[in-house]
C-alpha positions as CSV (number, residue, x, y, z in Angstrom):
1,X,-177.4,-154.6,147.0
2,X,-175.3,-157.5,146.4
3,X,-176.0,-157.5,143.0
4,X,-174.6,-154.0,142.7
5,X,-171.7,-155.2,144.2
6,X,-171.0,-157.7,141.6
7,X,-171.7,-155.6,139.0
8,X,-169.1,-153.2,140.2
9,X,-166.6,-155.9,140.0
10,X,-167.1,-157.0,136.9
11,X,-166.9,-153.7,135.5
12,X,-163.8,-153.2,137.1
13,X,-162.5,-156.9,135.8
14,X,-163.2,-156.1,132.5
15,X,-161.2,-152.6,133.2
16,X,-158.4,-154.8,133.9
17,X,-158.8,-157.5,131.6
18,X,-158.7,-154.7,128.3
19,X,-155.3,-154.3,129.5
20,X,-154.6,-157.2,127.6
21,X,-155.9,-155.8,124.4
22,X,-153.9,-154.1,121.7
23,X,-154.9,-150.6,121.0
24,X,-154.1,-148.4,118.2
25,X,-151.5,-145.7,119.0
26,X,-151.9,-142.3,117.2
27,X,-149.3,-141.3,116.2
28,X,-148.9,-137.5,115.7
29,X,-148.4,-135.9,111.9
30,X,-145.4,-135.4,110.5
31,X,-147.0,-131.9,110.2
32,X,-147.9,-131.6,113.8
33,X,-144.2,-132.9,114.5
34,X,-142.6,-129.9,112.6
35,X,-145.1,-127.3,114.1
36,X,-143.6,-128.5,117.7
37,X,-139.8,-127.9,116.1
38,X,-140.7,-124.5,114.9
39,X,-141.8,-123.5,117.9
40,X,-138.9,-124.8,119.9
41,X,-136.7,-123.3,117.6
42,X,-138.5,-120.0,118.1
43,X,-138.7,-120.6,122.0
44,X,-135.1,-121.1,122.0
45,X,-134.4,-117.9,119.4
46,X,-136.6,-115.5,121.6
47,X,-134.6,-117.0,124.5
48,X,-131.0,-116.3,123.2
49,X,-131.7,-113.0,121.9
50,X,-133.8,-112.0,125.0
51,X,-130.0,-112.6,127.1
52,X,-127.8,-110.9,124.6
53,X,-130.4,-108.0,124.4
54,X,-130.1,-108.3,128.3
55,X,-126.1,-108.7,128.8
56,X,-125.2,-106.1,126.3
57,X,-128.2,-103.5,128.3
58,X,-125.8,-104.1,131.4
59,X,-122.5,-103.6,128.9
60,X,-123.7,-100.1,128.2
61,X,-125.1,-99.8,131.9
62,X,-121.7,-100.6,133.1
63,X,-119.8,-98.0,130.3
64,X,-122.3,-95.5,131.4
65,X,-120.9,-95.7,135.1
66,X,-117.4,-95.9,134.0
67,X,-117.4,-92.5,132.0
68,X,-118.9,-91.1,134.8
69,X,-116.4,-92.1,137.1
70,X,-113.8,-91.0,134.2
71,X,-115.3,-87.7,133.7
72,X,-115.8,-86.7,137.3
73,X,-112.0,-87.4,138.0
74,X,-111.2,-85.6,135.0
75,X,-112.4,-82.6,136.8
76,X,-111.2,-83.0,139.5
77,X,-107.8,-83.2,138.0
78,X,-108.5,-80.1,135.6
79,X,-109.3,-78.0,139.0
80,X,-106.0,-79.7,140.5
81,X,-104.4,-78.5,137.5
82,X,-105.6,-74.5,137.4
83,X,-104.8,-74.5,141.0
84,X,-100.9,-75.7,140.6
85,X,-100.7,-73.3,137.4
86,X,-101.3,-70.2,140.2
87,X,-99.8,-71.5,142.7
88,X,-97.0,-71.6,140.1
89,X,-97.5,-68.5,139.0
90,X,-97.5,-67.0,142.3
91,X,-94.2,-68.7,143.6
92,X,-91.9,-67.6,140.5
93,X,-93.2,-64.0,140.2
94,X,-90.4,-61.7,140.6
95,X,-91.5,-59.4,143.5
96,X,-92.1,-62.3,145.5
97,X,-88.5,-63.8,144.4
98,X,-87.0,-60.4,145.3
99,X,-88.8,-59.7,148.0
100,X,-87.7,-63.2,149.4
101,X,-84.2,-62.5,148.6
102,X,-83.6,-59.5,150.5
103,X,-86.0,-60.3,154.0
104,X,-84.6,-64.3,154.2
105,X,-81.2,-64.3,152.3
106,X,-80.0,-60.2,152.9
107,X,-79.2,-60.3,149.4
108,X,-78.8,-56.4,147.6
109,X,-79.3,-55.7,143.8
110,X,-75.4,-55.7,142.5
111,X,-72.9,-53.3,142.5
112,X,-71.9,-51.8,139.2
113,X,-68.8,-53.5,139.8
114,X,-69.9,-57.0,140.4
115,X,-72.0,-57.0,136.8
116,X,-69.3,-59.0,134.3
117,X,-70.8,-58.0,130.5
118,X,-70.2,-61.0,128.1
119,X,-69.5,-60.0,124.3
């Protein structure tokens, strides 16, 4: 068993030892460089039109809303609008107006004599 022991340790020494040994780096293609740009480049491309596709989806989102918002007070400000037109209507007709003037202000059509004619 001993022996095995050793054995381990020297294994392990000359693990350590080959520290001191130069070893040749491999260094990676110009070609195999380039590949990795490319597909950075593309990474990056995919990444900035993936958030303008996104921001200008919540652009048109946001638009969307707004004309809602526009259109729906736009009805309510048509409906606003018939309304005051009949109420209009209603408060200057001339029955009404006459009818007003005789019950609140005792007012009488005129006397032939009190009608001036103009030229």
């Amino acid at each position: 068993m001993p022996s095995n022991v050793t054995l381990r340790f020297s294994s392990v020494e000359q693990l350590f030892a080959s520290r001191n040994r130069k070893v040749a780096v491999v260094h990676p293609s110009q070609w195999g460089k380039a590949m990795v740009m490319v597909l950075v480049l593309v990474a990056v491309g995919f990444i900035i039109s993936s958030m303008v596709w996104a921001w200008s989806n919540l652009q048109q989102t946001n638009l969307n809303y707004q004309i809602s918002q526009a259109q729906e007070t736009q009805k309510q400000y048509l409906e606003l609008n018939r309304k005051l037109h009949i109420e209009l209507s209603n408060l200057t007709s001339i029955s009404r107006l006459e009818k007003l003037a005789v019950e609140k202000f005792g007012m009488a059509p005129p006397l032939p004599c009190q009608v001036v004619q103009l030229p």
